[in-house]
C-alpha positions in Angstrom: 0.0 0.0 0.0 1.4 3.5 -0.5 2.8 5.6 1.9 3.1 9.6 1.4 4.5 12.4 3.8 0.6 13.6 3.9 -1.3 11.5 6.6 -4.9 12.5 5.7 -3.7 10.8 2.5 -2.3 7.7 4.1 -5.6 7.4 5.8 -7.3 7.2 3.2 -5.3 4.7 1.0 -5.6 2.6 4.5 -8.6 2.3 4.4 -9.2 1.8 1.1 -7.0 -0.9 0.5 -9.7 -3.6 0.1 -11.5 -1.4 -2.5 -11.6 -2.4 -5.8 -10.9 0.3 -8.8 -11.7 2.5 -10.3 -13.8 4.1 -7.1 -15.3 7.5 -6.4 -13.6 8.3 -2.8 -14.9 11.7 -0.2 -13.0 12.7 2.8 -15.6 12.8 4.8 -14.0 15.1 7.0 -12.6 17.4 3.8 -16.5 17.0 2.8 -17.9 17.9 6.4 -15.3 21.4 6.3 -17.0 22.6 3.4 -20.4 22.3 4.1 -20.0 24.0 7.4 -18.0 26.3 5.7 -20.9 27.5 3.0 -23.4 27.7 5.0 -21.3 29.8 7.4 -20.8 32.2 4.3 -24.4 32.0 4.2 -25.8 32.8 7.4 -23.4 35.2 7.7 -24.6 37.5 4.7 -28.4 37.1 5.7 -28.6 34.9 2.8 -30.5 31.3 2.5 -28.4 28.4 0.5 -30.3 25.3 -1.3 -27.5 23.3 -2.5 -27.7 21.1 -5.7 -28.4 17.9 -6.1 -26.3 17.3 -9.0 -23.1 17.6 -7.8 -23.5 14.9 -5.0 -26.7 12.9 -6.2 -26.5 12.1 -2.7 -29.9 11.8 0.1 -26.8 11.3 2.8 -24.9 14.3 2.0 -28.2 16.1 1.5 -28.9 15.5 4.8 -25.9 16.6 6.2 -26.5 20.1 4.4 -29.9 20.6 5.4 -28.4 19.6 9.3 -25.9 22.9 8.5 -28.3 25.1 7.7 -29.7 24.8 4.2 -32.9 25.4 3.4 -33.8 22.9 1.0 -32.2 21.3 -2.2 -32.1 21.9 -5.8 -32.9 19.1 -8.1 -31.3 19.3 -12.0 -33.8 15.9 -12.8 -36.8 14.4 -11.8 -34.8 11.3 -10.9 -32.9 13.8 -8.6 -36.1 15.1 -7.7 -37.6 11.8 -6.9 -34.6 10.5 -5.0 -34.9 13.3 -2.4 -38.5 13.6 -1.9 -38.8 9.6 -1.3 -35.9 10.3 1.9 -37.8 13.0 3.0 -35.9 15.7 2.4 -37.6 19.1 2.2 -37.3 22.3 0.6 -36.7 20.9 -3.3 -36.7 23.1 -6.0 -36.9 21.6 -9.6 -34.7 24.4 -11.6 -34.9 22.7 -15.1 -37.7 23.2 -16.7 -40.0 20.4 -17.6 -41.8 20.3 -21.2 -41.4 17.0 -21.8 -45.1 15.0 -21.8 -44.2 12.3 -20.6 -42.6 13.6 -17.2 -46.3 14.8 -16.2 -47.3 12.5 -14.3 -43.5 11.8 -12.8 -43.7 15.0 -11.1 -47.1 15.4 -10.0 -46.4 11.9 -8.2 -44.0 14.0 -6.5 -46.0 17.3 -5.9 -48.7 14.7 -4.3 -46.4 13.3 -1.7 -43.9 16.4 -1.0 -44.5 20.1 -1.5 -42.1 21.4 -4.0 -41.3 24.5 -6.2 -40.6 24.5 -10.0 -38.8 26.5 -12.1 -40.7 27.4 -15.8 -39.6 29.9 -18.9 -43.1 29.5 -20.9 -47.0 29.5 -20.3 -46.8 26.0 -22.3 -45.3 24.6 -19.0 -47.5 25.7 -16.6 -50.5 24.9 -18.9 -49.5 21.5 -18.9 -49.4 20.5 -15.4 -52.3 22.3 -15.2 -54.3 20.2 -17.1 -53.5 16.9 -15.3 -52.8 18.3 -11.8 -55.2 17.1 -8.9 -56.8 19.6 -7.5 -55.6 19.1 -3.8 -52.5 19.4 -5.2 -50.7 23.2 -5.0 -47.3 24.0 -6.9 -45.0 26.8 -6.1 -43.4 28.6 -9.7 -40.8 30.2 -9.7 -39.5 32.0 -13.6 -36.4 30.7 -14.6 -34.9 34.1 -16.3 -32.1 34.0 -19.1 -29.1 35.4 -17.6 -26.8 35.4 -20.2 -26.5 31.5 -20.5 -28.3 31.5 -23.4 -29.4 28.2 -22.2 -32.8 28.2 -20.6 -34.8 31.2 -19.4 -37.0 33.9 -20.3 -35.2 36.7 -22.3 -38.5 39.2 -22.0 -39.2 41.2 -18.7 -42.5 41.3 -20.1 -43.0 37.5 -20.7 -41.6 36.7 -16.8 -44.7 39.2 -16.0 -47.1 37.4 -18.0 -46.1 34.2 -16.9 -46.3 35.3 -13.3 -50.0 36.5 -14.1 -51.2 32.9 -15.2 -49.3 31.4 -12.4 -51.3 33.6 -10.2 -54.5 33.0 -11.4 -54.4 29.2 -11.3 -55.0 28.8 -7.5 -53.1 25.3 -8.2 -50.0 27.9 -8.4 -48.2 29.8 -5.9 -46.0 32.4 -7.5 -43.1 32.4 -5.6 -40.3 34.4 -7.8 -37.1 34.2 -10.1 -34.2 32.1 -11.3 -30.9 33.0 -12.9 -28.7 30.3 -12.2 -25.2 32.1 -14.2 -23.4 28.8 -15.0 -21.4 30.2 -17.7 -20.1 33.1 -15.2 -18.8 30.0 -12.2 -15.8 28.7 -14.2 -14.0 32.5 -14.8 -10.7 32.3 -12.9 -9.9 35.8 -12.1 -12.1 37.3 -9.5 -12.7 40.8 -11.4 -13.8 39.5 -14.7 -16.0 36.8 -12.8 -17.2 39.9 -11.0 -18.1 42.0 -13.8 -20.1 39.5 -15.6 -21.4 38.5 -12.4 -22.7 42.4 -12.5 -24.6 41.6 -15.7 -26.6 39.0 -14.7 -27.6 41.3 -11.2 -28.5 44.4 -13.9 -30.5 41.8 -15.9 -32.5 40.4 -13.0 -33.3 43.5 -11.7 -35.1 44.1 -15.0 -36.9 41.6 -14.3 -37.7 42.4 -11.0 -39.0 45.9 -12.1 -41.3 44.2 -14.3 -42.4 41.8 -11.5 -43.4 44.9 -9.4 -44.6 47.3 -12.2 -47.4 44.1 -12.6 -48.0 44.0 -8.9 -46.0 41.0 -7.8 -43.4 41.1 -5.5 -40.8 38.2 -5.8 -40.6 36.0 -2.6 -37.6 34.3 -3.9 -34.3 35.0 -5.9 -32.7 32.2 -6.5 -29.5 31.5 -8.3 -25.6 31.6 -8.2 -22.9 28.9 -7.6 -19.7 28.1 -6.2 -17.6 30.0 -8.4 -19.8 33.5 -7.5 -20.6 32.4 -4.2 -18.2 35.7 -2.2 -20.3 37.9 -5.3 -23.6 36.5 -4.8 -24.0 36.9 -1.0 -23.5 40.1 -0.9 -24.0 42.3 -4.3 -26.6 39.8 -6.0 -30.5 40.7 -5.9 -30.3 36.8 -4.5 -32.9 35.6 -1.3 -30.7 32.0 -2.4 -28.0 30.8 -3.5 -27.8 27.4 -5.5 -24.4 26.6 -4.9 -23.4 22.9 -5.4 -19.4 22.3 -5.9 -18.6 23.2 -3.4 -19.1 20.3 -1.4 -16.5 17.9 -3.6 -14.8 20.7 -5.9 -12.8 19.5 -8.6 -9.8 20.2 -11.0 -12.3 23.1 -12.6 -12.7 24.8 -9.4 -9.6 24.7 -8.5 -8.4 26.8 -10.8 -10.7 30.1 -9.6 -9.6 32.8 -7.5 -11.1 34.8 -5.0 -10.7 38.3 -4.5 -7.4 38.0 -2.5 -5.9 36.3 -5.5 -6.2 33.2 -3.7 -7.9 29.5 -4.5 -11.9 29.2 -2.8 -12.3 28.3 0.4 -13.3 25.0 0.0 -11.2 21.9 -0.4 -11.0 18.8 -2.5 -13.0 16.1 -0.8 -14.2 13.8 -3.9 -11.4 11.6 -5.2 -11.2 8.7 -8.1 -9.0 5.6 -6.8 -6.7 4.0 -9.2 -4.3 1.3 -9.5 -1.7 1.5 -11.9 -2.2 -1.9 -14.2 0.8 -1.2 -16.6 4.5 0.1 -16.4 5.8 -1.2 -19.5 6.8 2.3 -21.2 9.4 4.7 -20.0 8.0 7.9 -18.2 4.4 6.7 -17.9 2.2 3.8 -16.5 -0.9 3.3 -17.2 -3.9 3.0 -14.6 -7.4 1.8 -14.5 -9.5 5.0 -14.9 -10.4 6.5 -18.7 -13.3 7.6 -20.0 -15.7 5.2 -17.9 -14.4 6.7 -14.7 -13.9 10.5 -15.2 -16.2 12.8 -17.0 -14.6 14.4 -20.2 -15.5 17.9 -20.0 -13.3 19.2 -17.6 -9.6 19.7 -17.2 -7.4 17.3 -15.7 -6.9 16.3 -12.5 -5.1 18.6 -10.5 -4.3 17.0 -7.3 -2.6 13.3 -8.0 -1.6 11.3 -4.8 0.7 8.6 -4.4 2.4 9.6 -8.0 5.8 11.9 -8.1 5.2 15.7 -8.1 4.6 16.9 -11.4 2.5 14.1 -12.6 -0.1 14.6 -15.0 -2.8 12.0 -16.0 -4.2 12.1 -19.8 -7.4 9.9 -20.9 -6.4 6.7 -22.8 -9.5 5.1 -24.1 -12.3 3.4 -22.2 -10.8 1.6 -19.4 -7.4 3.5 -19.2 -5.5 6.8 -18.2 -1.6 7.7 -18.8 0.2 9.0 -15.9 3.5 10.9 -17.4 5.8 11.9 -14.6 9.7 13.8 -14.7 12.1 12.2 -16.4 14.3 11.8 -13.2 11.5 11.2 -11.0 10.8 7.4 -9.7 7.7 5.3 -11.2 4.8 4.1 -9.3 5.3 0.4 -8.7 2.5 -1.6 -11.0 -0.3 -2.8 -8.8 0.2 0.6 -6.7 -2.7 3.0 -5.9 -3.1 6.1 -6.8 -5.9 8.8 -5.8 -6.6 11.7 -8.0 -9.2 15.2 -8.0 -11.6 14.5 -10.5 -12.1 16.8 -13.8 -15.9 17.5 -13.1 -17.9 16.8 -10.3 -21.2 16.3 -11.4 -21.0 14.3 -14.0 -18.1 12.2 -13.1 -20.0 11.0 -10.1 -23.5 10.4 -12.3 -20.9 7.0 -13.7 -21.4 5.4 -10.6 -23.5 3.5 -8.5 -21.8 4.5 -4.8 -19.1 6.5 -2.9 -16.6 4.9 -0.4 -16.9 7.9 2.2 -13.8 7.7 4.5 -13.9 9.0 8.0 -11.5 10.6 10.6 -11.6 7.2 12.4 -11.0 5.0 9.1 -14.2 4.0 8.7 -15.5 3.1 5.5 -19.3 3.7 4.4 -20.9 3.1 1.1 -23.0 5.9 -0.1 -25.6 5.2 -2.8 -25.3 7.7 -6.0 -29.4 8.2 -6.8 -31.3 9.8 -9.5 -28.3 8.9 -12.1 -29.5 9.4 -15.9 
């Protein structure tokens, strides 16, 4: 088994060592720091926080959020959706939109059991629960609002008005306010041209806003933002909420922002993929069991790679297989060694798995279920 000068790392390989790979691994004490640390960052702006689902796909770590202070949870999916109202977890707001026919009934089954709030961008969506919801039944709407995505979202104060009117005329509906989650703003490294555009989307809320109010509706909620804003959103958004999810695992993405001291987030890397190296045939590399089955593909690297020399750097290899290239003077990992890695992108990266090997101070070693995957 490897041993490194880093004992939270040693831990972890420890306990791990019956594990076979490739495995999705948290720190459960890495992952219990940053959840207490963002909803500290919360409470402390007079701010709510309803994490997302996506990242962790997790009822156990969803609990442990809701335990720190969060309000509720964000689901991306109905499966997501589903998953959490079934462990009886609260608060859940659905922020995609759902046209789809065929996911009706899916979420009305929901609505029945569990009260829940759902995000729209067109009349067509709110006409078409309408017409099959029960009449016991009441959903909350909030108006998911284009922020410069370009993605999903009304672009027309005027339409977010309109839709807010038939929402409040259905007494099915409860109008509860806006969306405008800025996913393409998250991922900008330096903290003053994440900041300006993170200006943008607060001018082009407000629009909406204005238009909320010039109609006679006052929005209950605001909800929005995301790891990569989180410092921005908490204190200069028009957010009541913040949707931040990352934060809990952060990955090789994340790890490349800066905060306005010039410095990485405050959050650390808790989600890790565990490897064995299967092949050291060719000079300056080995090969190890994690590829394109393992580690999602739209994200950079992994930036933090234990148990390999410094200055390694892993590159996808097909299916089943990574390359680790290390310094020409630097010693190889032995074949059959382990090595642990940050992941390239949270979300889906952990959607290609059925279960987490959560690792505690102690050494102990749960299985957590990954639900709602699709």
């Amino acid at each position: 088994m490897n041993g490194t000068n880093n004992p939270e790392a040693d831990r972890l390989f420890q306990t791990l060592r019956n594990v076979p790979t490739p495995a999705l691994v948290i720190d459960e004490e890495a992952l219990k720091r940053n959840i207490t640390a963002m909803a500290a960052f919360a409470k402390r702006a007079g701010r709510s926080l309803r994490p997302h689902a996506k990242t962790h796909k997790s009822t156990v770590i969803a609990r442990k959020q809701i335990e720190a202070g969060a309000i509720g949870i964000c689901c991306a999916t109905l499966p997501e959706l589903h998953a959490m109202a079934e462990a009886r977890i609260g608060g859940l707001l659905l922020t995609a939109p759902v046209q789809d026919p065929a996911k009706i009934d899916p979420l009305i089954a929901v609505a029945k059991k569990t009260p829940i709030t759902i995000a729209v961008d067109h009349r067509s969506q709110i006409e078409a629960l309408a017409a099959k919801l029960p009449a016991d039944t009441r959903v909350d709407v909030i108006i998911d609002v284009d922020v410069g995505q370009k993605r999903t979202g009304v672009c027309d104060a005027r339409d977010t008005a309109a839709i807010a009117k038939l929402a409040s005329g259905n007494k099915q509906f409860r109008f509860s306010g806006l969306q405008g989650y800025a996913g393409h703003v998250q991922h900008i490294p330096q903290f003053a041209d994440r900041s300006r555009e993170a200006a943008r989307v607060s001018t082009l809320l407000g629009e909406h806003i204005a238009a909320l109010r010039q109609a006679g509706f006052e929005p209950e909620i605001v909800s929005g933002g995301g790891t990569g804003t989180h410092e921005i959103d908490l204190t200069h958004q028009p957010f009541t909420e913040i949707q931040a999810g990352s934060y809990v695992f952060m990955d090789a993405d994340y790890g490349r922002i800066l905060n306005a001291s010039g410095d990485v987030l405050p959050f650390e890397c808790s989600l890790f993929m565990l490897t064995t190296v299967t092949s050291a045939n060719v000079a300056g590399q080995v090969t190890i069991d994690a590829g394109t089955k393992s580690l999602a593909v739209n994200g950079p690297p992994p930036h933090l790679i234990v148990g390999a020399p410094k200055g390694s750097a892993y590159a996808f290899a097909g299916d089943e297989h990574g390359i680790l290239s290390f310094p020409e003077d630097a010693e190889a990992p032995q074949l059959g060694s382990r090595i642990l890695m940050s992941v390239t992108h949270c979300d889906p990266t952990v959607n290609l798995f059925s279960v987490m090997h959560a690792v505690s101070r102690s050494g102990d070693l749960e299985k957590w279920p990954v639900v709602g995957r699709n």
